[in-house]
C-alpha positions, 0 to 999 in steps of 0.5 A: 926325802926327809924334811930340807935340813937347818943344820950342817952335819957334824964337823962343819960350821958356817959365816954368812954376811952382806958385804955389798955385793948386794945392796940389801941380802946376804951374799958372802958365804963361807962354810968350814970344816973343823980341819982339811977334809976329803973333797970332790968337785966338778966344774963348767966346761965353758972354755970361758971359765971363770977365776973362781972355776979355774983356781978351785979346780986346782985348789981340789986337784989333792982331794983335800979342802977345808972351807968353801966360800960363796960370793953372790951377786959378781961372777969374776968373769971376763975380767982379766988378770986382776980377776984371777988375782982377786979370787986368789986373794979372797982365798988367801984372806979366807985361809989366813983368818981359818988358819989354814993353807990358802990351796985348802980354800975352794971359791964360787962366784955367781952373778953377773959377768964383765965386773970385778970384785967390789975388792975393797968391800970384799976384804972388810968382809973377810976381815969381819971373818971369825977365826972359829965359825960357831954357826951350824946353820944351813939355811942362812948359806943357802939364802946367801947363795941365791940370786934370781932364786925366788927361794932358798934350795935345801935337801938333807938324807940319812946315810942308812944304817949310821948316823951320818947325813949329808946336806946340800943347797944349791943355786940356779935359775937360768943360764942352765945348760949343765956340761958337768954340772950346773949352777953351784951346789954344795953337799956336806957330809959327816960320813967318813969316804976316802977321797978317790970314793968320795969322787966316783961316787959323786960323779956317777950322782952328778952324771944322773941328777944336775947333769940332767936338768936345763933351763935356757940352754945356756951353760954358765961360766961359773957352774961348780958342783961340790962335796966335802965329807969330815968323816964325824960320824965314822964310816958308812957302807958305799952303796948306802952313802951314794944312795943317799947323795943321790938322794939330796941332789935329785931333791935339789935339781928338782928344786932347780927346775921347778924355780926356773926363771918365771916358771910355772910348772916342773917338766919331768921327762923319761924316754925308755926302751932306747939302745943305751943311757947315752941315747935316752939322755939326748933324746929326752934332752932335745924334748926339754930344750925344745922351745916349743914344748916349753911354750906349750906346756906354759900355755897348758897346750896339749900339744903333742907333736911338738914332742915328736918334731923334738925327738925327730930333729935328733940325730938319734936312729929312732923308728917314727913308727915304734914312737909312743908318748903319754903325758902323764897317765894320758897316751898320746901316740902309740907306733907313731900315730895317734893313740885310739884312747887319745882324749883331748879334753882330759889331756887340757885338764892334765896341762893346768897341774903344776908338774908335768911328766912326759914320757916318751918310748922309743921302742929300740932297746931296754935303756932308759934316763929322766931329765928336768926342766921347766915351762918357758914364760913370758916371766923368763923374758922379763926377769933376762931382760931387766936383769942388770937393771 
């Protein structure tokens, strides 16, 4: 992963402002490309989906899109009809200032659920808005973007054998769950990718990166996960252009877990040899929603059983006694039991690092899949239960 991008790729120019959704920090973001352009999204399944969720779905429904705006700070969740005519509105003021069609404006929201747009602030803001964006920046976005992010999430890949790059950032802490994505992330890229490309690609990228990361469990109302290409670099080969998008959003989910709400380490865990994708996946997903393992690895417990007792609470048809787990170098159990190399004392000395990887073998096939996550601490407690104060 090369060094986290400050710029958008060619064909893209970004407005960041404060607007008073915050009281002291950027939180209205709009990054626009120089004309409509290929766009591909995906989107919380929550059936409690919010305006911005609802009205960008359709807004993408022609694979076409020229601007995509961030407010931070208020969800425009659970407020009714007059929220969705808010979000309309910010997509119509938006498209009006960009001199372009209102259904080529996709919204986000992120924030805080049951309260409405602070609408009249938010009108000055667009109002504020230049016709012509002139700022390439990516890093002012990004930092416009967070919320309890404690920092900014920026990833950035050469596309191999172009100039083309592509460039991601993203936001989420808690309330990570994904059933789609999760979070809101944005990519942008100069490459030039027809629409129905554009959208298998990155749905295979998503399926394998921010669907593969939870934090709390808990999936958010307003997740939205999308990528727009100008095509200012020309075309690209596929394999090399999904190859490099799936690059930037590893780095990203990464960057996700290893923030999460009060957390102290990064949980990668791999569960292999399992009969398909799909089973590896809701093994190693039960190991890193587990609320004891997270707590265990938080108080650096060298706990393995707690990893057993994850995997055998699925419904999953793994034999016990194939079971092999190792946390990081160290063997934990082999067939189920014990290992006979098992050494507690290095396995402690293992549990104090930063990163933690666990995997798990569940001797039934030649399938394999990784997921993400963090430690649970008494820092998530503090920051969700004071976080509308």
């Amino acid at each position: 992963m090369t060094r986290p991008a400050t710029t958008l790729p060619l064909g893209f120019h970004s407005h960041v402002a404060n607007i008073g959704v915050k009281d002291d920090t950027d939180d209205f973001v709009v990054i626009a490309a120089d004309r409509a352009v290929p766009v591909a999204g995906v989107f919380t399944k929550s059936r409690f989906a919010g305006p911005s969720v609802t009205l960008s779905r359709a807004q993408i429904a022609d694979g076409q899109a020229r601007a995509v705006v961030v407010i931070s700070k208020n969800a425009n969740v659970a407020t009714g009809a007059q929220g969705h005519a808010d979000a309309v509105e910010v997509a119509q003021r938006v498209a009006t200032r960009l001199g372009c069609e209102p259904t080529d404006v996709v919204i986000t929201s992120t924030g805080v659920i049951g309260r409405r747009y602070p609408i009249d602030r938010i009108r000055a803001g667009i109002d504020a808005l230049p016709d012509q964006l002139t700022s390439n920046d990516a890093s002012g976005p990004a930092r416009g973007m967070m919320t309890t992010d404690t920092v900014a999430k920026l990833a950035e890949a050469a596309v191999a054998g172009s100039t083309a790059r592509i460039v991601g950032m993203a936001k989420g802490v808690g309330m990570i769950e994904p059933d789609m994505a999760t979070h809101i992330s944005l990519l942008f890229t100069d490459a030039e990718i027809g629409t129905t490309d554009l959208d298998a690609a990155f749905r295979r990228v998503v399926d394998r990166t921010f669907n593969c990361v939870s934090i709390d469990t808990d999936t958010s109302t307003s997740d939205s996960s999308v990528i727009m290409a100008s095509g200012a670099a020309g075309p690209v080969d596929s394999g090399a252009f999904e190859a490099a998008m799936y690059e930037v959003a590893l780095e990203l989910t990464r960057q996700i877990a290893r923030d999460g709400e009060g957390a102290q380490s990064l949980i990668e865990v791999c569960v292999d040899r399992a009969c398909d994708r799909a089973q590896a996946k809701r093994v190693a997903k039960a190991i890193v929603n587990s609320p004891l393992v997270k707590t265990a690895i938080a108080g650096e417990d060298a706990n393995w059983g707690r990893v057993v007792m994850a995997v055998g609470k699925t419904d999953e048809p793994v034999d016990r006694d194939r079971l092999a787990i190792r946390f990081g170098t160290h063997v934990a159990a082999v067939d189920g039991a014990v290992s006979p190399t098992y050494d507690e004392a290095k396995m402690s000395a293992y549990m104090k690092n930063a990163e933690i990887d666990i995997s798990v073998d569940v001797g039934s096939g030649r399938a394999s899949a990784t997921v993400w996550t963090c430690d649970l601490t008494k820092g998530y407690i503090e920051i969700n239960g004071d976080y509308r104060s």
